[in-house]
C-alpha positions in Angstrom: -6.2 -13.4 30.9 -6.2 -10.2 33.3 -6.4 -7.9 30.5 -9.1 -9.7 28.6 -11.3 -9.9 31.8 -10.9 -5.7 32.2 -11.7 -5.3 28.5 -14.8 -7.2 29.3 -15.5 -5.6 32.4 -14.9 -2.0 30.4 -17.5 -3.2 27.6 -19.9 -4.1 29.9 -19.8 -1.0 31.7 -19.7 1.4 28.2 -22.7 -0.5 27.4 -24.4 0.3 31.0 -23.8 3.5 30.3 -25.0 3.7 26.4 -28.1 2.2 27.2 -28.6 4.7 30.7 -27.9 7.5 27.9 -31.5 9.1 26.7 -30.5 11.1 24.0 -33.6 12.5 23.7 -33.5 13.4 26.8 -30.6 15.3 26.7 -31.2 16.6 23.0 -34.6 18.0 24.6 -32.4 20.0 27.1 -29.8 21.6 24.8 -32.6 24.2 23.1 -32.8 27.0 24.7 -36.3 27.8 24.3 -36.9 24.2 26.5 -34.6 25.8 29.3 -36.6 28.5 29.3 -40.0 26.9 29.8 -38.1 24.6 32.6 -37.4 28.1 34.4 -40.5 29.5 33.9 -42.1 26.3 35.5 -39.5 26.4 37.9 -40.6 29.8 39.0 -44.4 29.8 38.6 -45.0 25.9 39.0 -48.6 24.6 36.7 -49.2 26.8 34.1 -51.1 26.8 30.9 -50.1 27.5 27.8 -51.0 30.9 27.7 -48.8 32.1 30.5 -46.3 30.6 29.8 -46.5 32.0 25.8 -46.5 35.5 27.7 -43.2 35.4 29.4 -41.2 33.7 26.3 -40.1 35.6 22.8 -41.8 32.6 20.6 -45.4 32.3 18.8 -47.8 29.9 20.8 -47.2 27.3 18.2 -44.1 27.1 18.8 -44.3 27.0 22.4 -47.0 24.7 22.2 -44.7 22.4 19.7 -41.7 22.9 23.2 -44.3 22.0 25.3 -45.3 18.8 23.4 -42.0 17.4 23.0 -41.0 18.2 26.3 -44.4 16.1 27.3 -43.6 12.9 24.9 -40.3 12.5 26.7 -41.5 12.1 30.3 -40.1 16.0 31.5 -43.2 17.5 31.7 -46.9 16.6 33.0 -49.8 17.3 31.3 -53.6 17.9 32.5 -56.2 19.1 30.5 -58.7 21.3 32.8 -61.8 22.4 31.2 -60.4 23.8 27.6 -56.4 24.4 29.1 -53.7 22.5 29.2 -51.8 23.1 32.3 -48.3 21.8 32.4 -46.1 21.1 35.3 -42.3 19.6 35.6 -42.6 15.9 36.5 -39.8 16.1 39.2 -39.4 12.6 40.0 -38.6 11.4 36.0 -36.5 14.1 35.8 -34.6 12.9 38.6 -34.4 9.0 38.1 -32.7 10.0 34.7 -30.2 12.4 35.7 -29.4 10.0 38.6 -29.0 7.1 36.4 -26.7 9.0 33.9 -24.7 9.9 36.6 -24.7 6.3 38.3 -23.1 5.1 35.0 -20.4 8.0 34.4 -19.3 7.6 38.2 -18.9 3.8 37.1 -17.2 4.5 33.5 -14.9 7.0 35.2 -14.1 4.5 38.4 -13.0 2.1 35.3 -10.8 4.0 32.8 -10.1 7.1 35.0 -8.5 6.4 38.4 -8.1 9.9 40.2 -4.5 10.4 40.0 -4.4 9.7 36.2 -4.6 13.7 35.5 -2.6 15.0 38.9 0.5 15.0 36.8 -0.9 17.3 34.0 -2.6 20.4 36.3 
């Protein structure tokens, strides 16, 4: 009965953590181009789409195309001023998402990874 109420407990917590998983999210940050406009917004803050196009290697469509997806996922804002779009990093989504990933691995590894489980193999 033990072992039937941890495999629950396990499944319960792999599917916290599936559903706290945003793979587009996290697809979104593995191109490179994408880390580079996060930098650039880093270091500038609000741009437009111009200067940002200036400091990257890629046409302004395809910047434009980084800019868009980056938009549709919550990571960036977008306001349109006159006839520019100026985008900025929308700190606090991109926070609550990291956090909760990291909630839910803490919680997966507290479950199937006690800390002395690896001691024995360093």
């Amino acid at each position: 009965m033990k072992i039937q109420k941890q495999i629950q407990t396990r499944a319960e917590i792999l599917k916290e953590f599936s559903d706290a998983y945003d793979a587009r999210f996290f697809k979104t940050l593995s191109e490179p181009a994408r880390i580079q406009i996060l930098s650039y917004l880093i270091l500038n803050g609000r741009s437009d789409i111009a200067s940002i196009t200036e400091s990257m290697p890629q046409d302004r469509s395809v910047v434009s195309r980084h800019l868009n997806q980056m938009h549709a996922i919550g990571m960036l804002c977008c306001e349109k001023e006159t006839r520019h779009m100026y985008y900025s990093i929308d700190a606090q989504v991109f926070i609550d998402k990291l956090e909760r990933f990291l909630t839910q691995i803490k919680k997966c590894i507290s479950v199937c990874c006690p800390p002395d489980c690896c001691s024995k193999k360093r």
